[in-house]
PDB file of the backbone (N, CA, C, O) and the ligand in Angstrom, with CONECT records:
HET     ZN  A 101       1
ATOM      1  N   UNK A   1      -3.032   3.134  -1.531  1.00  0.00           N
ATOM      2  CA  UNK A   1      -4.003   3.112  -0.443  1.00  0.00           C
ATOM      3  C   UNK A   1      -4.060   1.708   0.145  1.00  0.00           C
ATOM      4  O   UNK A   1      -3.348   0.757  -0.177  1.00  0.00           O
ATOM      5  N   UNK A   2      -4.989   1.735   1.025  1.00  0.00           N
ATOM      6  CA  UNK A   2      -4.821   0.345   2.057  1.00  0.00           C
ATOM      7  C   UNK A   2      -6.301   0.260   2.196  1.00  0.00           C
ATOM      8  O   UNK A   2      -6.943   1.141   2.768  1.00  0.00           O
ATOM      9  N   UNK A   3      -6.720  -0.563   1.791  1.00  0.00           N
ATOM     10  CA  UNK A   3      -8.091  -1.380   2.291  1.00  0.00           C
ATOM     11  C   UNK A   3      -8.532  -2.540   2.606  1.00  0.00           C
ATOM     12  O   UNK A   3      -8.037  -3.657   2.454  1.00  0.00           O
ATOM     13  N   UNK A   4      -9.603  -2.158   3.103  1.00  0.00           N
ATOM     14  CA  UNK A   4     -10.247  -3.809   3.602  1.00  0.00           C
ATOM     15  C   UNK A   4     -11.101  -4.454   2.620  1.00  0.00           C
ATOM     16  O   UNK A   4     -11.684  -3.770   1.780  1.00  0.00           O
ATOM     17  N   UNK A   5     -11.193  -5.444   2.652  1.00  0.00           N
ATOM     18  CA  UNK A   5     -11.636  -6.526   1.634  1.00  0.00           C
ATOM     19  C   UNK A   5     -11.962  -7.052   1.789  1.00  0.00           C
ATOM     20  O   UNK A   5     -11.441  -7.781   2.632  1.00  0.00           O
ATOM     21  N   UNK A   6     -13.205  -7.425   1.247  1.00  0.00           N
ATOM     22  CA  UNK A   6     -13.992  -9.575   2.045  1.00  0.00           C
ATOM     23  C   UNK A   6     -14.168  -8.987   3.385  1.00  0.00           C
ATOM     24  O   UNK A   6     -14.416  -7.804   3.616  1.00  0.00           O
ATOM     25  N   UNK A   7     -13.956 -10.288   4.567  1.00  0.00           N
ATOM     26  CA  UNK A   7     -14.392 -10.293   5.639  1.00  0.00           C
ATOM     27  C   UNK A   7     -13.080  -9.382   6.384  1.00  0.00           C
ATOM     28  O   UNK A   7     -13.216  -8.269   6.893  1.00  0.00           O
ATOM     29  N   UNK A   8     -11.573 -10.303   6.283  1.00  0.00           N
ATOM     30  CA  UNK A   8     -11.087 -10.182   6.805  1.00  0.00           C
ATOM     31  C   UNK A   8      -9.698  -9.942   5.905  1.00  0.00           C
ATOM     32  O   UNK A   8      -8.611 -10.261   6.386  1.00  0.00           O
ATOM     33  N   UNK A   9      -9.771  -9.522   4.940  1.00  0.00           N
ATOM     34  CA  UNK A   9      -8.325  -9.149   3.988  1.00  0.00           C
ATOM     35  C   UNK A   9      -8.004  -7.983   3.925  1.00  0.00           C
ATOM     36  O   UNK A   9      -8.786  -7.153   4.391  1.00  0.00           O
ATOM     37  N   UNK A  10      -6.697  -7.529   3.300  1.00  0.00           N
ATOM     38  CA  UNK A  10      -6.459  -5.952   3.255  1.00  0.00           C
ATOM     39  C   UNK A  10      -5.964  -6.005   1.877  1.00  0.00           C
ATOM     40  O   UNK A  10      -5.343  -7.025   1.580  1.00  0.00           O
ATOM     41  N   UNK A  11      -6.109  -5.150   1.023  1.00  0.00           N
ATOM     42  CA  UNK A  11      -5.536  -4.666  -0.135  1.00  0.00           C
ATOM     43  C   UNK A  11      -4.517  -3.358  -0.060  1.00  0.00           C
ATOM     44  O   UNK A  11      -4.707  -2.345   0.613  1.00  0.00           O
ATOM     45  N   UNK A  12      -3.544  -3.602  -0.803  1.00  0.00           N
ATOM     46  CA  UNK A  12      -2.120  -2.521  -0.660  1.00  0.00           C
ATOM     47  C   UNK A  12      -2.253  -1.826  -2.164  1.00  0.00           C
ATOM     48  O   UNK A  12      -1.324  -2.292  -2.824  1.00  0.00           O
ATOM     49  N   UNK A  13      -2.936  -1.010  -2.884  1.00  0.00           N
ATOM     50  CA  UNK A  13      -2.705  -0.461  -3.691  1.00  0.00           C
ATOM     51  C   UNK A  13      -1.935   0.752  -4.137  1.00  0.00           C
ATOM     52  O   UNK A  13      -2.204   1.786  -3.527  1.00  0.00           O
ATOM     53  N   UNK A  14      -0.862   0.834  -5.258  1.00  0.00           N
ATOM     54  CA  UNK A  14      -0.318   2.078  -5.464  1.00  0.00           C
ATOM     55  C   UNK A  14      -1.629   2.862  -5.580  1.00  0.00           C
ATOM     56  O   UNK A  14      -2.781   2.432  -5.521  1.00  0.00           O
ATOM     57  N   UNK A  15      -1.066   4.449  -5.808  1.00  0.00           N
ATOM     58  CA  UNK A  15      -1.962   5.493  -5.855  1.00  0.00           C
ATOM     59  C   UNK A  15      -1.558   6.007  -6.921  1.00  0.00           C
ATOM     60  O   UNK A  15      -2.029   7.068  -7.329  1.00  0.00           O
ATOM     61  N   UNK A  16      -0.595   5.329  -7.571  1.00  0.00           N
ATOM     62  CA  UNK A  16      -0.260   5.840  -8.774  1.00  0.00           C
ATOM     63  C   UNK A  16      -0.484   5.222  -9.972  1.00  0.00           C
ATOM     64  O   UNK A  16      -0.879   5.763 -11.004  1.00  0.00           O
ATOM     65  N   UNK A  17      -0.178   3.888  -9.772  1.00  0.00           N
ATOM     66  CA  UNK A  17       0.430   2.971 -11.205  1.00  0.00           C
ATOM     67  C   UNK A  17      -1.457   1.989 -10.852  1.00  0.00           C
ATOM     68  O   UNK A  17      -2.427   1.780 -11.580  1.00  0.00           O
ATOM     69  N   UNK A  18      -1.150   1.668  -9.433  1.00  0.00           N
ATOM     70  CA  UNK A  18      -2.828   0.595  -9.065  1.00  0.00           C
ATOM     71  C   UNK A  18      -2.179  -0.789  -9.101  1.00  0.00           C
ATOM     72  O   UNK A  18      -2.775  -1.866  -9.058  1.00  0.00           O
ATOM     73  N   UNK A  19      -0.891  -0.592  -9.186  1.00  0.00           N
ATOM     74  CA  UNK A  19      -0.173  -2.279  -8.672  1.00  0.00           C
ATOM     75  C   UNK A  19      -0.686  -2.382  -7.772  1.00  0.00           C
ATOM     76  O   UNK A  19      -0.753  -1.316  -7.160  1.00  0.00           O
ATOM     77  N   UNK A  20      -1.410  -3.664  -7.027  1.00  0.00           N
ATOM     78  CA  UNK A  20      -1.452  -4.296  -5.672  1.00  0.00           C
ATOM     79  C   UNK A  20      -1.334  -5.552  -5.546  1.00  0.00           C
ATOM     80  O   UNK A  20      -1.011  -6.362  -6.415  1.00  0.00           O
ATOM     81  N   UNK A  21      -1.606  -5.743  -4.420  1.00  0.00           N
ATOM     82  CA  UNK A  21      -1.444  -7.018  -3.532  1.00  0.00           C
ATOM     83  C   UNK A  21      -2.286  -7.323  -2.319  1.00  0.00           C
ATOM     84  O   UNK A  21      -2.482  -6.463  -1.460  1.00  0.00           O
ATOM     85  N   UNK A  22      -2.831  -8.651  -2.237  1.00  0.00           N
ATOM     86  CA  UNK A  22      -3.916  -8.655  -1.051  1.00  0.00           C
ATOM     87  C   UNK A  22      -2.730  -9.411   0.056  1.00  0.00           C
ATOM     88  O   UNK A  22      -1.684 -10.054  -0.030  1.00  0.00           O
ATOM     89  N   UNK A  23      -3.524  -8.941   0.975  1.00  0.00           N
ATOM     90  CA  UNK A  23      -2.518  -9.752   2.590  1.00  0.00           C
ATOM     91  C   UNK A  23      -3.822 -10.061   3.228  1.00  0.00           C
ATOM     92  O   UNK A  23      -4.968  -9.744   2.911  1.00  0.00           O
ATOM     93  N   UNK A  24      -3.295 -10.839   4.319  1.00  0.00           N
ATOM     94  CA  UNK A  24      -4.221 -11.704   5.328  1.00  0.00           C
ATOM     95  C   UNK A  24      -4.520 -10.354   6.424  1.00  0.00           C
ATOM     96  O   UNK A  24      -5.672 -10.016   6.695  1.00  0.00           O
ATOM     97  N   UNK A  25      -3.773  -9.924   6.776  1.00  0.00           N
ATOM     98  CA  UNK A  25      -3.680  -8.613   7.993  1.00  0.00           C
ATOM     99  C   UNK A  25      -2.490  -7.423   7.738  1.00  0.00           C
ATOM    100  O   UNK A  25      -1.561  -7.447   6.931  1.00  0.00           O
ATOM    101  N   UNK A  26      -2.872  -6.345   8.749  1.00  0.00           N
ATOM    102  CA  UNK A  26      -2.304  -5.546   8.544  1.00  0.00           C
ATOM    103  C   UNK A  26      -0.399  -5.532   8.801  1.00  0.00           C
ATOM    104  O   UNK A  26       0.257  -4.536   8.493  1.00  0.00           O
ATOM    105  N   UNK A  27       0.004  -6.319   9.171  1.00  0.00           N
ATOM    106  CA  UNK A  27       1.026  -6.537   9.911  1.00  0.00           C
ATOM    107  C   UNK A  27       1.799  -6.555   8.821  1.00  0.00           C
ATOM    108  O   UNK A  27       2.563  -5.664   8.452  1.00  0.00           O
ATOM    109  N   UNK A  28       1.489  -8.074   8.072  1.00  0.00           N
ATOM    110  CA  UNK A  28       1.969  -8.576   6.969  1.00  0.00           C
ATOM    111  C   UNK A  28       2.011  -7.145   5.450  1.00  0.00           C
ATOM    112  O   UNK A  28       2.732  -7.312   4.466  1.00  0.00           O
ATOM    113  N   UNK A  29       1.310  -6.167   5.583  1.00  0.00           N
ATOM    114  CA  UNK A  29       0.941  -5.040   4.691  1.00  0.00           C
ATOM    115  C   UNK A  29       2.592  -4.894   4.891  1.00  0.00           C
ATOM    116  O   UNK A  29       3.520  -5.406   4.265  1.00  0.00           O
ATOM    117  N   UNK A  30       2.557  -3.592   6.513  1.00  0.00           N
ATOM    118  CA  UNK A  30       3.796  -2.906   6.659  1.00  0.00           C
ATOM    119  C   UNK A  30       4.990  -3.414   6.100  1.00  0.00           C
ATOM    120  O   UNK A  30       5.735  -2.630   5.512  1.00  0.00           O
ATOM    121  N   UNK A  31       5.422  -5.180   6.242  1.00  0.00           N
ATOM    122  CA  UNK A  31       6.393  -6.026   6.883  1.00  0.00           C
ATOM    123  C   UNK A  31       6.621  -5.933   4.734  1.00  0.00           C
ATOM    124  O   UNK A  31       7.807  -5.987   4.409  1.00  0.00           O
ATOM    125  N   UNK A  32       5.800  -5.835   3.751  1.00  0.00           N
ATOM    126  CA  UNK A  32       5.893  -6.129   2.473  1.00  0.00           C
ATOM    127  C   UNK A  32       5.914  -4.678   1.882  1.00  0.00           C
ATOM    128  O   UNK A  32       6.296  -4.441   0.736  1.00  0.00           O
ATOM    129  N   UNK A  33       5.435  -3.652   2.835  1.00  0.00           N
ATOM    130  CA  UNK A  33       5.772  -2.306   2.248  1.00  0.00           C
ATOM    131  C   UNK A  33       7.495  -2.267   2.858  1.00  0.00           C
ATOM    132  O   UNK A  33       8.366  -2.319   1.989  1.00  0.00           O
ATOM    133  N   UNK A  34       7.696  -2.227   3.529  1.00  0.00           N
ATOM    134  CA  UNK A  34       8.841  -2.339   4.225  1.00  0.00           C
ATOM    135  C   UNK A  34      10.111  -2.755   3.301  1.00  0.00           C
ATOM    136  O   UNK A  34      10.960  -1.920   2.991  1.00  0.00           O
ATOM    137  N   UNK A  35      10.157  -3.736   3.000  1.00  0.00           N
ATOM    138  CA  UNK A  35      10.495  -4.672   2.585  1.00  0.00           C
ATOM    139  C   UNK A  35      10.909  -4.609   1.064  1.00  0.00           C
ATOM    140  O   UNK A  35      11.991  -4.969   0.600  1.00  0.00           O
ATOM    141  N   UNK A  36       9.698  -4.012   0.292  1.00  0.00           N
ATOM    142  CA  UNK A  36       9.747  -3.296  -1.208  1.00  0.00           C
ATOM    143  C   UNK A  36      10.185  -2.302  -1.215  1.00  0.00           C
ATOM    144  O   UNK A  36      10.595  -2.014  -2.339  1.00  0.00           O
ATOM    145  N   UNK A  37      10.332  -1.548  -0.493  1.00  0.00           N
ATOM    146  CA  UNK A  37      10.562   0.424  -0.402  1.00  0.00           C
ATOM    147  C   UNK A  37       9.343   0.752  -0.493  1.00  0.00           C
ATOM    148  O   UNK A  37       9.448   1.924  -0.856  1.00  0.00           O
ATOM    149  N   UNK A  38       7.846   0.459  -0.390  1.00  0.00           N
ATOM    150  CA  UNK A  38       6.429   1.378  -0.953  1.00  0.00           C
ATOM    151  C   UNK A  38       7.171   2.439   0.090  1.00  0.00           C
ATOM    152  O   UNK A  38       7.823   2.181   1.102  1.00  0.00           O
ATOM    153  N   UNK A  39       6.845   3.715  -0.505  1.00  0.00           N
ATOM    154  CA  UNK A  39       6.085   4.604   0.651  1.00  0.00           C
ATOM    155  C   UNK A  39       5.011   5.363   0.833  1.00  0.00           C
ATOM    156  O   UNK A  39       4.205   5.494  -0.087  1.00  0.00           O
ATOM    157  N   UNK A  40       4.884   5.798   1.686  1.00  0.00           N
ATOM    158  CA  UNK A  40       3.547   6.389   2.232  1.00  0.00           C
ATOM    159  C   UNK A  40       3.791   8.202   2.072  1.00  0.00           C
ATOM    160  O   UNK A  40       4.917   8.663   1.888  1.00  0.00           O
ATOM    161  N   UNK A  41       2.488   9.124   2.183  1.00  0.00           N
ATOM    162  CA  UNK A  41       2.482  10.045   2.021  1.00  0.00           C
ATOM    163  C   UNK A  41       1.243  10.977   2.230  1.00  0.00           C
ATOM    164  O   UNK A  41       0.226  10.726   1.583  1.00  0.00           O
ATOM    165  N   UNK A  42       1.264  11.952   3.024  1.00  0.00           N
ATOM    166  CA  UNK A  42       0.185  12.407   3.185  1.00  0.00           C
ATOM    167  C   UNK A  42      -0.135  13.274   2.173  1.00  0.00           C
ATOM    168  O   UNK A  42       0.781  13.975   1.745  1.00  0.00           O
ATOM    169  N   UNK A  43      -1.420  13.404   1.609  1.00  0.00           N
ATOM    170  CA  UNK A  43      -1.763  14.414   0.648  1.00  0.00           C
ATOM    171  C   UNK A  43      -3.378  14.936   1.027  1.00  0.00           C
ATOM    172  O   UNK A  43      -4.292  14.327   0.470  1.00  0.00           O
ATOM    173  N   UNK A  44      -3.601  15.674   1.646  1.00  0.00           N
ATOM    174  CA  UNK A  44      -4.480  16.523   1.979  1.00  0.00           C
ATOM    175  C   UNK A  44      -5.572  15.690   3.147  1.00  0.00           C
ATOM    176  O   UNK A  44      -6.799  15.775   3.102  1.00  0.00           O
ATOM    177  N   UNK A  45      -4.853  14.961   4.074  1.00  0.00           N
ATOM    178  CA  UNK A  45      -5.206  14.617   5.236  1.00  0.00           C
ATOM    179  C   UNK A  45      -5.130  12.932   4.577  1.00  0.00           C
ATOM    180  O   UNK A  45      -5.114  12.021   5.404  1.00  0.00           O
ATOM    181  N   UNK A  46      -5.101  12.698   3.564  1.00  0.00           N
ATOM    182  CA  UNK A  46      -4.918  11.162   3.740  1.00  0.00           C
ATOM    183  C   UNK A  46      -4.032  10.796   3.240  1.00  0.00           C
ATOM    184  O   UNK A  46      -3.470  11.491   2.392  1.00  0.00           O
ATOM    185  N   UNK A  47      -3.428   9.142   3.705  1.00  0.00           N
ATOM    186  CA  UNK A  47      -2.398   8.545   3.314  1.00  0.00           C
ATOM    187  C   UNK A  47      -2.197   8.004   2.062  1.00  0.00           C
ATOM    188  O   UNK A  47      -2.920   7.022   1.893  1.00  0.00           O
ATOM    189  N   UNK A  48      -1.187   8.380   0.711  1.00  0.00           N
ATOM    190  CA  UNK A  48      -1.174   7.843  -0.242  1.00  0.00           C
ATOM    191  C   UNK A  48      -0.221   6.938  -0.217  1.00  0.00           C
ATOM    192  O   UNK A  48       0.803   7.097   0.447  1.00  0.00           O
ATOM    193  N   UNK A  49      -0.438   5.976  -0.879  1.00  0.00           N
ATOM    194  CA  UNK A  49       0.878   5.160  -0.830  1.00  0.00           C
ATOM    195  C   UNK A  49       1.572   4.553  -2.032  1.00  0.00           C
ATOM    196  O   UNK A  49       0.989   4.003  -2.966  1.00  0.00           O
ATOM    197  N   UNK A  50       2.669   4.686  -1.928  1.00  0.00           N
ATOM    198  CA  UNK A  50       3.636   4.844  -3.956  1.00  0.00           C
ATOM    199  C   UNK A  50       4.155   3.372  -3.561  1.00  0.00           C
ATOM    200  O   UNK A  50       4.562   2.937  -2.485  1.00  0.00           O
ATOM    201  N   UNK A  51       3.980   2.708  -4.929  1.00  0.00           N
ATOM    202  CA  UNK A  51       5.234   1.429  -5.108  1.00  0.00           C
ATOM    203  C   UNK A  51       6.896   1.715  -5.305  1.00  0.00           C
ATOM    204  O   UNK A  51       6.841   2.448  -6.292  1.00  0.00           O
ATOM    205  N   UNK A  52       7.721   1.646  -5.121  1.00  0.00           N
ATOM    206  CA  UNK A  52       9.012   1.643  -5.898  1.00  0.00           C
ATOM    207  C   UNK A  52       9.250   2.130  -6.991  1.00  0.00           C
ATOM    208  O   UNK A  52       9.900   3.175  -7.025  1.00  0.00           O
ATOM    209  N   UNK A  53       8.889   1.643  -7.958  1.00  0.00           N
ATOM    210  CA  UNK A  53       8.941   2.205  -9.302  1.00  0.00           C
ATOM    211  C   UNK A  53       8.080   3.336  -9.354  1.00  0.00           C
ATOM    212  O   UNK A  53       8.232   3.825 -10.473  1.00  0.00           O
ATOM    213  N   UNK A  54       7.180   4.053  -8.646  1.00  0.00           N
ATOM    214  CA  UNK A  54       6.329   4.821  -8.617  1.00  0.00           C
ATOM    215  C   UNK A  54       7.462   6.216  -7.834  1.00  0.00           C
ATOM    216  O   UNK A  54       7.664   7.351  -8.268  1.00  0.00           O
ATOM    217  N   UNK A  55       7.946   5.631  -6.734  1.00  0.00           N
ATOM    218  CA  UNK A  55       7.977   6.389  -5.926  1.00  0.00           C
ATOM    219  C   UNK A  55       9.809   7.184  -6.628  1.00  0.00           C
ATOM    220  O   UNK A  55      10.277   8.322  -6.593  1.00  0.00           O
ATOM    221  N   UNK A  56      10.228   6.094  -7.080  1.00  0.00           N
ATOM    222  CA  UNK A  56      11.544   7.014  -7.674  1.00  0.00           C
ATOM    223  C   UNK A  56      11.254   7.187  -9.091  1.00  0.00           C
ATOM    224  O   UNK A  56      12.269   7.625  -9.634  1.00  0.00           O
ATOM    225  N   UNK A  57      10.638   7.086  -9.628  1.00  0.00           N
ATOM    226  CA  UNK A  57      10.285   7.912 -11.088  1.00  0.00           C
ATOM    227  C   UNK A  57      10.266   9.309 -10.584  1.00  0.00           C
ATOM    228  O   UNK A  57      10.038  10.240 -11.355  1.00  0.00           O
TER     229      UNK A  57
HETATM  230 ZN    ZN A 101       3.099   2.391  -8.622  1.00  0.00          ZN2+
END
């Protein structure tokens, strides 16, 4: 999942394992999901989102 944090931060958490990572903005999220392989996934109207090791297990 993807949230907001503090004033102005975002948090990138698996939905599986709960690895994350904070970023400054959303940009920087995509550009590090991107980048790792996370992917995204809809599961009953919302977006889940898997790390790598999550997502090919
Ligand atoms: Zn994971």
């Amino acid at each position: 999942m993807i949230e907001k944090i503090y004033k102005n931060k975002y948090m990138a958490t698996c939905d599986n394992c709960g690895t994350g990572q904070e970023f400054d903005n959303w940009a920087d999220i995509m550009e590090f999901m991107w980048e790792e392989g996370w992917k995204k996934k809809l599961v009953d109207g919302e977006w889940k989102h898997y790390c790598t090791e999550c997502y090919e297990a």
